[in-house]
BATOR-623462 format. One record per residue: x, y, z negated of N, C-alpha, C in turn. Coordinates in steps of 0.001 Angstrom, whole numbers, padded with zeros to 6 digits, always signed. Layout:
BEGIN
XYZXYZXYZ ...
END
This chain:
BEGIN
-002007-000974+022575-001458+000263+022031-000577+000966+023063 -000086+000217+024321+001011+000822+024802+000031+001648+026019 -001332+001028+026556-001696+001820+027348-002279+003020+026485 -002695+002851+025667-003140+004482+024656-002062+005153+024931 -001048+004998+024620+000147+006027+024406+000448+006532+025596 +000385+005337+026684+000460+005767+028147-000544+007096+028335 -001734+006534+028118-002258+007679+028606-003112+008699+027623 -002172+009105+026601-002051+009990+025903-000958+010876+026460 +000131+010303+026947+001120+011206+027298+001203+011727+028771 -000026+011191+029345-000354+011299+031014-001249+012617+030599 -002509+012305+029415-002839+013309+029197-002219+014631+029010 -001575+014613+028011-000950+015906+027601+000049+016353+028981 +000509+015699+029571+000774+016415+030948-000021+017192+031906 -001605+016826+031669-002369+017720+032310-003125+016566+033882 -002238+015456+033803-002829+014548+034706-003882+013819+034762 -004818+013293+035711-006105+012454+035361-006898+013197+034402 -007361+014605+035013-008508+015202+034680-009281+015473+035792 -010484+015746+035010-011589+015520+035769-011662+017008+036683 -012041+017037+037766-011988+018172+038668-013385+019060+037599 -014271+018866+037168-015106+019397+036973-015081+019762+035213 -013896+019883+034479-013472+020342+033655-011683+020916+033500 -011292+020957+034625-009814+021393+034600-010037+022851+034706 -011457+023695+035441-011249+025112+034944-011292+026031+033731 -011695+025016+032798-012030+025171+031548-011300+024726+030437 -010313+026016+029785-009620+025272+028781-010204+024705+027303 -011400+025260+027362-012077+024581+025801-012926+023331+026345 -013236+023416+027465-013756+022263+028435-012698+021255+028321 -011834+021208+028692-010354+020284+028924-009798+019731+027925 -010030+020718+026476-009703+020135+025250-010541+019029+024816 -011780+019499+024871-013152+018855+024321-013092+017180+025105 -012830+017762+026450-012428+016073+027402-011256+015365+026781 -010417+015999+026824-009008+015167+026525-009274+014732+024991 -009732+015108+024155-009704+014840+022805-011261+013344+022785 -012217+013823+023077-013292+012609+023123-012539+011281+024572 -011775+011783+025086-011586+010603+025648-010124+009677+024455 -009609+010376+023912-008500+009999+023165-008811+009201+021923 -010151+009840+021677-010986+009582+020214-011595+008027+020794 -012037+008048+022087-012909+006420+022265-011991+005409+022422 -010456+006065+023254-009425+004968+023622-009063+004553+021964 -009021+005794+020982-007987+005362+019814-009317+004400+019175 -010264+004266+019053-010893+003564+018371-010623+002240+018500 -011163+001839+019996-010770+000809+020693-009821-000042+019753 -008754+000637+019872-007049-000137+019751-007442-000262+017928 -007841+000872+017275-008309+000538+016039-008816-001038+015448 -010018-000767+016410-010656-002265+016144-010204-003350+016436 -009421-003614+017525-008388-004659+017831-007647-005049+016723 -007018-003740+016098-006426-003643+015134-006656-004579+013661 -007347-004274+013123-008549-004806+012028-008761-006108+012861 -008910-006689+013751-009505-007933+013515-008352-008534+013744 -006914-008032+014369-005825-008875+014712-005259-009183+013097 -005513-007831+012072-005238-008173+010955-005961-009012+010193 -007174-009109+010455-007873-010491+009349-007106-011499+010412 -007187-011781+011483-007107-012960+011919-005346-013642+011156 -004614-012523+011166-003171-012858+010627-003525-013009+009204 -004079-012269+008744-004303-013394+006443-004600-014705+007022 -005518-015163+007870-005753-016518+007602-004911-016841+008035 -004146-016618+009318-002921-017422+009505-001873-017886+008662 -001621-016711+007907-000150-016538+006890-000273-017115+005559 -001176-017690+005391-001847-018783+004141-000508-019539+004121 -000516-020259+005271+000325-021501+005719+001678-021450+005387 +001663-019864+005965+003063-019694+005899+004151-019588+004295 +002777-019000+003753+003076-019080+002239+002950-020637+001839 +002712-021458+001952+002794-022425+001649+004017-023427+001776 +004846-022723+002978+005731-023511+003475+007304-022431+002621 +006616-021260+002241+008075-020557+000893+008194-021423-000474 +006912-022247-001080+006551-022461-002071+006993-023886-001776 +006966-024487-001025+008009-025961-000830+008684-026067-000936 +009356-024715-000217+010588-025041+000072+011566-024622-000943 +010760-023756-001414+011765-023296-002765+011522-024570-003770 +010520-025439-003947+010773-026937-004430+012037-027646-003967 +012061-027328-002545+013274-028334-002193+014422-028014-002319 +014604-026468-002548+016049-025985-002942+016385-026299-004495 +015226-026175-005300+014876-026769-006866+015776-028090-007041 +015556-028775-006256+015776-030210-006310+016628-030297-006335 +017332-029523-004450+018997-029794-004341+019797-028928-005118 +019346-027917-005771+020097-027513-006828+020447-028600-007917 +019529-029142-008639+019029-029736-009772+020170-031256-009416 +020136-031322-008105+020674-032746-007970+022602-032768-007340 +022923-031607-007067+023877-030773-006674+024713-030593-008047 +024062-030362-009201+024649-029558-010715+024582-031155-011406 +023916-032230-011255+024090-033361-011691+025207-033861-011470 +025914-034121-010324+026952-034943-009937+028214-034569-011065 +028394-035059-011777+029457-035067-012645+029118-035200-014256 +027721-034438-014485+027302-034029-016201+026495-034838-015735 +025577-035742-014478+024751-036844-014991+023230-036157-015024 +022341-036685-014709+021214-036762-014648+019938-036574-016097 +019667-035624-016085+019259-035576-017720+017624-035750-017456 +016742-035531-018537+015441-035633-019145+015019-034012-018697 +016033-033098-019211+015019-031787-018465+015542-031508-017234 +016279-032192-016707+016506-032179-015097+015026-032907-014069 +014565-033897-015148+013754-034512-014266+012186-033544-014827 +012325-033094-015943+011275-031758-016539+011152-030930-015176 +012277-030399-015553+012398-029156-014207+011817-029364-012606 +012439-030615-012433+011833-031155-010830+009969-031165-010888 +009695-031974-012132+008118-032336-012221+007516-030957-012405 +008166-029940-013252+007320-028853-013270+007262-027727-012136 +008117-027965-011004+008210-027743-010092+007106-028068-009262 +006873-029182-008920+005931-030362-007845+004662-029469-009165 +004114-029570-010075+003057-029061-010498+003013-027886-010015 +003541-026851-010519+003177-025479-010395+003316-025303-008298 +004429-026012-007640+004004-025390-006564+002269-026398-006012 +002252-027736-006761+000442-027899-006253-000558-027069-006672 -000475-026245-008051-001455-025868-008214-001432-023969-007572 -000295-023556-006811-000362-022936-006238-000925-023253-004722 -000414-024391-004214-001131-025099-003008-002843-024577-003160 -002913-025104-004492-004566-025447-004502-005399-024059-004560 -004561-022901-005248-004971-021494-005335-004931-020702-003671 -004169-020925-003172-003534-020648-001971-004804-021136-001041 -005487-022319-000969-006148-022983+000365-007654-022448-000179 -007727-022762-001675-009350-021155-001868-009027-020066-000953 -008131-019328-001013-007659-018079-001156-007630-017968+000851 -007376-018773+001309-007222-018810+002739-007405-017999+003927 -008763-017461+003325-008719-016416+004186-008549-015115+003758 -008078-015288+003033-007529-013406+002198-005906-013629+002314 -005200-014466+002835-003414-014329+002772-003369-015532+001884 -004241-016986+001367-003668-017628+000678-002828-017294-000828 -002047-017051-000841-001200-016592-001928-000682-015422-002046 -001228-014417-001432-001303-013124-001046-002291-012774-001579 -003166-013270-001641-004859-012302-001957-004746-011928-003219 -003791-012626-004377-004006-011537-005958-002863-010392-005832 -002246-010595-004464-001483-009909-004980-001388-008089-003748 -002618-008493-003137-003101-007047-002072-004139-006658-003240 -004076-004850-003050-004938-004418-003602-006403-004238-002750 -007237-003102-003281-007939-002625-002618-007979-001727-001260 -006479-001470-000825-006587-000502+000216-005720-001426+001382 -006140-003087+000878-005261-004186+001844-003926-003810+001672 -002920-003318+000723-001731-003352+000904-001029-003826-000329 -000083-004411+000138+000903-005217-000932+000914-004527-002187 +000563-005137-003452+000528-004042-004713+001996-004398-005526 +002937-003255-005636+004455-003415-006297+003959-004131-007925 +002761-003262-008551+002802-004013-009517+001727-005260-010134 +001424-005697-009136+000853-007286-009215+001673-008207-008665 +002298-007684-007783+004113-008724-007409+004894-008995-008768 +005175-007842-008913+005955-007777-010130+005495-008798-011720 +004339-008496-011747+003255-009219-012465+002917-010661-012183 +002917-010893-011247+003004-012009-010794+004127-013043-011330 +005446-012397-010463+006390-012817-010823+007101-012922-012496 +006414-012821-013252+006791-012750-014449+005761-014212-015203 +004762-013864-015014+003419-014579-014977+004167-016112-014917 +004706-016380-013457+004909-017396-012282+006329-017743-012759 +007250-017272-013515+008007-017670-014679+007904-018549-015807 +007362-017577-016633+006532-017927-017747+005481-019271-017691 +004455-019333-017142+004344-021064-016544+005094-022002-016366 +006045-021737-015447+007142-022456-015247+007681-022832-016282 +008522-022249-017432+009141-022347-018518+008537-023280-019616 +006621-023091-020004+006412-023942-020826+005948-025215-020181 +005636-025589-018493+005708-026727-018172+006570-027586-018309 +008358-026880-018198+009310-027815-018650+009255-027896-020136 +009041-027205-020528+008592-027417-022321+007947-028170-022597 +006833-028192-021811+005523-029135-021989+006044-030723-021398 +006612-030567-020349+006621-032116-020315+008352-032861-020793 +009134-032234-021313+010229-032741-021715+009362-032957-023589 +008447-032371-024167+007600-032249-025471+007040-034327-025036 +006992-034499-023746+005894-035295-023662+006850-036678-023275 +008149-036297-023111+008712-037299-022680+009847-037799-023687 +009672-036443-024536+010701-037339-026146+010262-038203-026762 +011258-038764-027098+010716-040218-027697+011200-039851-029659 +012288-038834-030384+012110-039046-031211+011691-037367-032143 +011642-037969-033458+011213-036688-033838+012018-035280-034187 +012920-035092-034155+013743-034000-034115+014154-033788-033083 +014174-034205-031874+013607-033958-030270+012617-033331-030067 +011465-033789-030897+010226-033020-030465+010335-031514-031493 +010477-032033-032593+010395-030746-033200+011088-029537-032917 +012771-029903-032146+013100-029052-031726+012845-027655-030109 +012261-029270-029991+011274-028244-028586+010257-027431-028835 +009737-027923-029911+008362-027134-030235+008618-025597-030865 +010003-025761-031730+011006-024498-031965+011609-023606-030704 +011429-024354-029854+011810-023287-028416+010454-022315-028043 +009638-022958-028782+008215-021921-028451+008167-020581-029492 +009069-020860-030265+009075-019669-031119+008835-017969-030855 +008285-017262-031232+008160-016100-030840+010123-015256-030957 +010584-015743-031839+011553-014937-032244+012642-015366-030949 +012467-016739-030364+013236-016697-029052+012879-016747-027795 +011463-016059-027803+010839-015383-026272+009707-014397-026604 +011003-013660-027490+010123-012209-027832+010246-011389-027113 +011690-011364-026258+011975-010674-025389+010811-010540-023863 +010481-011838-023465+010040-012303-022129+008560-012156-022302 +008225-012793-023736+006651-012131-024139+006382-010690-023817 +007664-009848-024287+007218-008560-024596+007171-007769-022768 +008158-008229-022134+007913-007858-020781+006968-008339-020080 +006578-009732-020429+005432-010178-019555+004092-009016-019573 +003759-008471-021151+002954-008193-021658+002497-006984-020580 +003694-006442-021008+003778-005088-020216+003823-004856-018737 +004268-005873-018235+004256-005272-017070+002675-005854-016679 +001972-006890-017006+001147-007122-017013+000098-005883-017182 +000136-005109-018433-000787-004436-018717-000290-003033-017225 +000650-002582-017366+001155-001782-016293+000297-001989-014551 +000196-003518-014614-000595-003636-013427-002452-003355-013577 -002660-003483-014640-004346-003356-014870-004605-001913-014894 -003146-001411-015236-003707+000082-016129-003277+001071-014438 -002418+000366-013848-002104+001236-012659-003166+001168-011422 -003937-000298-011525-005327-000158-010720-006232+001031-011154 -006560+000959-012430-007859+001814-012988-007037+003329-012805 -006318+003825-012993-005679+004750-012610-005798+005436-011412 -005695+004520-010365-005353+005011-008976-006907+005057-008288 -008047+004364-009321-009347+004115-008604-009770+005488-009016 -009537+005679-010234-010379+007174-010795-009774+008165-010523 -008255+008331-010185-007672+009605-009081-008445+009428-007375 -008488+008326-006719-009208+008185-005631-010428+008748-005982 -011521+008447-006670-012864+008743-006941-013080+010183-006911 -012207+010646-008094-011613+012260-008366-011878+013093-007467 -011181+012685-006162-010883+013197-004854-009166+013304-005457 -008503+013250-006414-006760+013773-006627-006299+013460-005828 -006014+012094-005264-005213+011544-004096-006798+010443-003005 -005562+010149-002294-006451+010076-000655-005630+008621-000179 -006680+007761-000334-006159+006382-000375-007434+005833+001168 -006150+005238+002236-006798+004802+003207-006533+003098+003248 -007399+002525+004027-007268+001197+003990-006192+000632+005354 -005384-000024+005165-004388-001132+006216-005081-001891+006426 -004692-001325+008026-004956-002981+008944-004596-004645+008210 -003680-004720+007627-002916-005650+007109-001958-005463+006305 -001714-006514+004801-000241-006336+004187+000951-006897+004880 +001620-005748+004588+003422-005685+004503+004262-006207+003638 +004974-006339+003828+006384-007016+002546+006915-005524+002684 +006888-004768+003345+007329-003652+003164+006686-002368+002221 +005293-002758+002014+004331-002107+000867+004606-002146-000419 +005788-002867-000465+006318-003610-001787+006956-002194-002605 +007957-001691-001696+008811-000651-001210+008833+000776-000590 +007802+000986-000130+007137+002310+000395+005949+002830-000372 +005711+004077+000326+003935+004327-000231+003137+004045+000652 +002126+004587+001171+001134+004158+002012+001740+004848+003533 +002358+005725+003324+003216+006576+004751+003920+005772+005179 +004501+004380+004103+005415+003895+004947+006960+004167+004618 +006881+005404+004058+008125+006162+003400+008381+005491+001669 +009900+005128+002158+010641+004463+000608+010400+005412-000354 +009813+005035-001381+009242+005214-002665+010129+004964-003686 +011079+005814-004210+012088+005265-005627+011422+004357-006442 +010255+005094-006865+009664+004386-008339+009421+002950-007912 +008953+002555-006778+008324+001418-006668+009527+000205-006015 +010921+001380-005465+012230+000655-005021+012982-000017-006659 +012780+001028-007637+013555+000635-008995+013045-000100-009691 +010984-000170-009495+010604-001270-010651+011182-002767-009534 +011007-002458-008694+010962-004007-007782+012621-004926-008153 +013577-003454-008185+014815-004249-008019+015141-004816-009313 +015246-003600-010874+015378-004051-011602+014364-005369-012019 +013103-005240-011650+012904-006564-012579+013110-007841-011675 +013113-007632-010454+014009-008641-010144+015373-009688-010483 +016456-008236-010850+017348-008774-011591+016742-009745-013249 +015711-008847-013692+015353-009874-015325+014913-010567-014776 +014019-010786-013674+013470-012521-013585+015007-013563-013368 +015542-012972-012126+016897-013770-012211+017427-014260-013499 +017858-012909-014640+018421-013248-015657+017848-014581-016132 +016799-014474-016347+015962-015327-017529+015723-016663-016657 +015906-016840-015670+015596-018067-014570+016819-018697-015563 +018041-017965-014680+019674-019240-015096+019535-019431-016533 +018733-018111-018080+018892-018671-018898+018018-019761-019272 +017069-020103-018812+016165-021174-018460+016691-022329-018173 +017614-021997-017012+018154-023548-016404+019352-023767-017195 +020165-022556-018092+021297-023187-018964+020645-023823-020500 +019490-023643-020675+018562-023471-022361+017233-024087-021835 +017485-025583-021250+015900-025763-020945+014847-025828-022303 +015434-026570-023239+014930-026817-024243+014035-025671-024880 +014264-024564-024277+013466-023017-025326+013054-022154-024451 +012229-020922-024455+011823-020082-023743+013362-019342-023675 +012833-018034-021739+014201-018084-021472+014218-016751-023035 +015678-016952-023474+015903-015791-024427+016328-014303-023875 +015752-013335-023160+015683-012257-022724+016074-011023-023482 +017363-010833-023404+017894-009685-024246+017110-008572-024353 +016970-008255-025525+016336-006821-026008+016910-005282-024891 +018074-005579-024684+018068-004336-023771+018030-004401-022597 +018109-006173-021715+017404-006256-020517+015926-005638-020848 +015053-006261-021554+013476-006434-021460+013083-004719-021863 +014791-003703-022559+014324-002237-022722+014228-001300-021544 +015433-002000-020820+015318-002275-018845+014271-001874-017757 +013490-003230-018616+012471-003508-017636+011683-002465-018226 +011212-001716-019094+010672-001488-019846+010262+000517-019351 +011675+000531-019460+011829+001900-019037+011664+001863-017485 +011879+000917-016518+011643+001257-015150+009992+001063-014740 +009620+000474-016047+008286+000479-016268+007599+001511-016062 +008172+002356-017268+007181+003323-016982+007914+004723-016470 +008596+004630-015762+008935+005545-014448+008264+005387-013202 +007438+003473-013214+006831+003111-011745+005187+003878-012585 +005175+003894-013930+003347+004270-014035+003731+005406-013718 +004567+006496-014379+004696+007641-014340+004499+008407-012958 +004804+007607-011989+004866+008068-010874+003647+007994-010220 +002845+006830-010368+001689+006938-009881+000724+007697-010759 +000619+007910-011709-000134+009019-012953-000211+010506-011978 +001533+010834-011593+001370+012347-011290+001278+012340-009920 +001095+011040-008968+001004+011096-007305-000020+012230-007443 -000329+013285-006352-001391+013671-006163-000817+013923-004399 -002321+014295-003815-002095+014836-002728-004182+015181-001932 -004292+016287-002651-005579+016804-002256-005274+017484-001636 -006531+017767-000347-006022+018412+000479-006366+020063-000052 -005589+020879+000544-005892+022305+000381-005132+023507+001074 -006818+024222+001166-006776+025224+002293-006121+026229+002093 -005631+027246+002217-004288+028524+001796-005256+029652+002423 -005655+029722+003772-005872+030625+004372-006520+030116+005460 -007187+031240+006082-007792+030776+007787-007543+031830+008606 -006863+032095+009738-006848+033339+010276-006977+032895+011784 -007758+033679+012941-008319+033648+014351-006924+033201+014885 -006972+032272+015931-005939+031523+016310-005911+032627+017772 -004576+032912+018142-004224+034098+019005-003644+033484+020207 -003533+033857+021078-003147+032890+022743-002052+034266+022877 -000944+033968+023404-000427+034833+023973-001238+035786+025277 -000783+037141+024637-001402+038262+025631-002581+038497+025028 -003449+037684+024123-004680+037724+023369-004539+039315+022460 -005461+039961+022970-006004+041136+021955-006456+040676+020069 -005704+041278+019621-006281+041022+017872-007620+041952+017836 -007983+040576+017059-009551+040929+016943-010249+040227+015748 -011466+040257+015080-012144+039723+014455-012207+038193+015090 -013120+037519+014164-013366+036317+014285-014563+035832+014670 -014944+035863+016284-016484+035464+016891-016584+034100+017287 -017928+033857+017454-018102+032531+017994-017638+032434+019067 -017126+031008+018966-016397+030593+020731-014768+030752+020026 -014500+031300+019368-013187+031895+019018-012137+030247+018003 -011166+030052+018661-010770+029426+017972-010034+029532+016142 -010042+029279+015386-009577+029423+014022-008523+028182+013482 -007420+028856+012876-006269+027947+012198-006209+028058+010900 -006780+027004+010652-006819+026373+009289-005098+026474+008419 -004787+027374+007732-002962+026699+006971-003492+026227+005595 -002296+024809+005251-003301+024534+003949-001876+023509+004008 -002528+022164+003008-001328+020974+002651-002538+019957+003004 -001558+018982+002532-002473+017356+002892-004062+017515+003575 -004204+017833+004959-004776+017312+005298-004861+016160+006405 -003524+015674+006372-003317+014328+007045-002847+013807+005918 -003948+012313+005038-003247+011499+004218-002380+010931+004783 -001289+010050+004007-000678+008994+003575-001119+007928+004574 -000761+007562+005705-001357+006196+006473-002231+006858+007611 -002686+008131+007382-003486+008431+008231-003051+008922+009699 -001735+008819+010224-001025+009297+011479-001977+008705+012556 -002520+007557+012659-002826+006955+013421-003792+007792+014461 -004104+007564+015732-005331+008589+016520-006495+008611+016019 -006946+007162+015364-008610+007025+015333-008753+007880+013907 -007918+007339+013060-008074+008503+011756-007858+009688+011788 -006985+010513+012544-006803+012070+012546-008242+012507+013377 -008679+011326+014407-010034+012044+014884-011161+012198+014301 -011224+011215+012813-012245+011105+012060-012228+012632+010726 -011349+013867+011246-010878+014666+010205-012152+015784+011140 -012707+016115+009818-014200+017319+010614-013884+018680+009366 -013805+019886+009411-014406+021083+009199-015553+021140+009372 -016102+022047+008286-017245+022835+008028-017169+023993+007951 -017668+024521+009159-018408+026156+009252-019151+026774+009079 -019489+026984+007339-021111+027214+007103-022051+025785+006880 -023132+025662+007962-023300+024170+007980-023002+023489+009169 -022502+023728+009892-022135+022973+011330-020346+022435+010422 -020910+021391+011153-019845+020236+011421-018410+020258+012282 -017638+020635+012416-016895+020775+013469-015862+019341+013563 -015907+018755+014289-014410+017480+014506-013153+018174+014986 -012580+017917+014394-010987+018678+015041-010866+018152+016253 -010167+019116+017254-009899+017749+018530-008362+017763+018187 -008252+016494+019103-007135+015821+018808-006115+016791+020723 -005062+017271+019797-004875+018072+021214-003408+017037+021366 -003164+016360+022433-002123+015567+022412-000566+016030+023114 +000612+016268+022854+001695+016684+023172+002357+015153+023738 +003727+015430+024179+004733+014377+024708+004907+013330+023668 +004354+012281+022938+005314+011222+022099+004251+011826+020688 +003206+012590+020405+002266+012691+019295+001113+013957+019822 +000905+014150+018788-000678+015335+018993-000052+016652+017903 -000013+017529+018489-000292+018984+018421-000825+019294+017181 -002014+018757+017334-003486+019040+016278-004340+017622+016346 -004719+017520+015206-004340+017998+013978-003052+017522+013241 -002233+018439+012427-001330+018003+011757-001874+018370+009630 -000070+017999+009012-000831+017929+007975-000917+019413+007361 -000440+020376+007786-000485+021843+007240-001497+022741+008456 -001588+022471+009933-002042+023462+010042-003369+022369+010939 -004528+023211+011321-005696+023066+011588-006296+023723+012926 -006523+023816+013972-007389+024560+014791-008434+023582+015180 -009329+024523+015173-010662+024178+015713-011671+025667+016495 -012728+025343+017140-013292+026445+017840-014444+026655+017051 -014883+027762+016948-016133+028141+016152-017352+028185+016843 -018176+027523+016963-019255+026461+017778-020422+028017+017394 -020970+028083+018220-022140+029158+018540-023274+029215+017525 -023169+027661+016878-024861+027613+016090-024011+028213+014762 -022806+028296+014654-022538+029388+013852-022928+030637+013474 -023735+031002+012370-024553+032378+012159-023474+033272+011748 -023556+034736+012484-022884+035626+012217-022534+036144+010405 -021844+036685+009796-021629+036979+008387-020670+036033+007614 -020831+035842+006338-019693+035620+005454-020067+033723+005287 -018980+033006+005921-019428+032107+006284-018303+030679+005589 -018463+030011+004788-017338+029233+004151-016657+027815+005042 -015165+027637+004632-014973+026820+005885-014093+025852+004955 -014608+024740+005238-014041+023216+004228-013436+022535+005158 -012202+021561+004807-011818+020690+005593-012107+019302+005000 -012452+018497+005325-012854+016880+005226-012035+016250+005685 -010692+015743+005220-010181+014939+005893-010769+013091+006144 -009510+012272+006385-009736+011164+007135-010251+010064+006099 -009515+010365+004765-010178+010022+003978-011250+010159+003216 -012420+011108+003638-013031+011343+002836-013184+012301+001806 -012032+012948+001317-012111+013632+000628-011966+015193+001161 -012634+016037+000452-012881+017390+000691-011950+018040-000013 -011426+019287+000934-010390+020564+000032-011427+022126-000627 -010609+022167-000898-011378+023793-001054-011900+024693-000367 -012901+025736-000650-013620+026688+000340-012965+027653+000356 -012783+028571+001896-012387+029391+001800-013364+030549+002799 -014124+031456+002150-014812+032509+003094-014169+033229+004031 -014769+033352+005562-014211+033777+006291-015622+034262+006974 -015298+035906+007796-016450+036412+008043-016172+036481+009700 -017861+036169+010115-017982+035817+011523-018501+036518+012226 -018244+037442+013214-018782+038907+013761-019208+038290+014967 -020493+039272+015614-021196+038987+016923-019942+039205+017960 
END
């Protein structure tokens, strides 16, 4: 990546051109942009395979959070003993520990080459999903809770011991934790199908990552901190906390999750759907008017003539990168046009996400001629007629 940039910025200085296109400024563009377009690919593909090669790596690594948070389990568990003594759901808690982190082991080493214990929780565009974390983590609770249920059920010896455990399963004292599980659960199914049929739509413009982030958790696809997805993460963080210590103070019962924590979670709930419901970002065209050079005579719009696209999103979300802004083409009629990529000191000129130039290519037929932009994702903006004089 560092020689791209190198000589992207050698480029845009005007250095290391070819003698037999430096008299030519649509010549010089056309060079500098196809040579920028083969270097950015390059580093692209490096890209993509350095990222599969890191899921399989980071399997491991997840494996070694999920221990170890066993072993802090323990020295907690054995830390809070010294004085109140060693109990029956102390040794619950440890065993349901050693279970749930094996049968995460065992989900994790399927999973191996998708991130191990990562793979339910990346979506489709490879990036960390806020609400299958979230989902997760509620899920990955909730297990937890009736394993110590389940095996302190298995290790009483009399009967109003057992019966009283079996009363910790009650709905009326994990109505609370039911009712959030439920939801945020459904919040994650309903926010996939959501975001597939706005993608499909063309509404919003969803590109794929090299690799997940812990930072995807927290941003949108730009990279840029995201409230909705900063407030579901923190608050329900805090309710998993809550309901953990009331867990470890109340082993005997599901954790009891106050009605206006779980109204909490509830409402930051659906401020995180709400937000993805009204994301949009299609691209669209405003206007097209003949792009003017200083000292340039105003004139109509002929072939050979360059044209500036003004409009919104036509650089998605993720799409900054070189190889994707080069994959962004206009339509002139029926010719194809690729934007070139015109490169400045430290980024590129063109294309950006409001404005557009491109040159109007000769097999362009004179008359009333419509001009679409296609961005990187795939998706198409609106037509706008623009007439093309000899």
């Amino acid at each position: 990546m560092a020689a791209f940039l190198a000589k992207r910025d050698e480029l845009a200085a005007g250095q290391g051109l070819p003698a037999g296109v430096a008299r030519s400024a649509s010549a010089t563009r056309q060079w500098v942009s196809d040579e920028l377009t083969q270097s950015a690919r390059t580093v692209a593909d490096r890209g993509r395979e350095a990222g599969d090669a890191w899921l399989y790596r980071v399997w491991q690594r997840t494996l070694v959070i999920v221990w170890g948070a066993v072993a802090v389990l323990a020295i907690a568990e054995a830390a809070t003993a010294i004085g109140a003594g060693w109990t029956h759901a102390r040794t619950a808690g440890l065993v349901a520990g050693l279970v749930t982190a094996g049968l995460l082991t065992t989900a994790a080493h399927v999973h191996r080459a998708r991130g191990g214990l990562l793979a339910p929780l990346i979506g489709e565009d490879n990036r960390l999903s806020t609400s299958r974390a979230v989902a997760a983590s509620w899920v990955l609770l909730a297990v937890f809770s009736v394993l110590v249920l389940a095996l302190q059920l298995a290790g009483a010896s009399g009967h109003a011991q057992r019966d009283a455990l079996i009363e910790g399963l009650d709905l009326a004292r994990g109505a609370g934790v039911v009712t959030v599980l439920a939801l945020v659960c459904a919040i994650a199914v309903v926010v996939r199908r959501v975001v597939s049929v706005r993608v499909l739509s063309g509404r919003i413009q969803k590109l794929r990552a090299d690799r997940p982030r812990a930072a995807d958790l927290l941003t949108d696809d730009s990279g840029r901190g995201g409230f909705t997805d900063v407030q579901y993460v923190l608050v329900s963080t805090v309710a998993v906390l809550f309901a953990a210590v009331r867990l470890a103070r109340r082993p005997e019962q599901l954790p009891d999750l106050p009605w206006g924590l779980a109204l909490l979670v509830a409402v930051s709930a659906a401020a995180y759907f709400a937000g993805k419901y009204t994301e949009s970002g299609r691209p669209v065209v405003l206007s097209v008017v003949r792009a003017r050079e200083a000292g340039d005579l105003d004139a109509p719009i002929r072939t050979g003539d360059d044209i500036e696209i003004r409009g919104a999103g036509f650089v998605p979300p993720g799409a900054g990168a070189p190889d994707r802004l080069a994959r962004m083409v206009v339509r002139i009629g029926t010719v194809h046009v690729h934007v070139p990529l015109i490169p400045v000191p430290g980024g590129f000129a063109n294309p950006t996400d409001t404005v557009l130039t491109v040159p109007v290519p000769v097999e362009v037929e004179p008359g009333a001629v419509e001009v679409q932009v296609v961005t990187a994702a795939g998706t198409e903006s609106n037509r706008v007629e623009i007439d093309v004089t000899d």
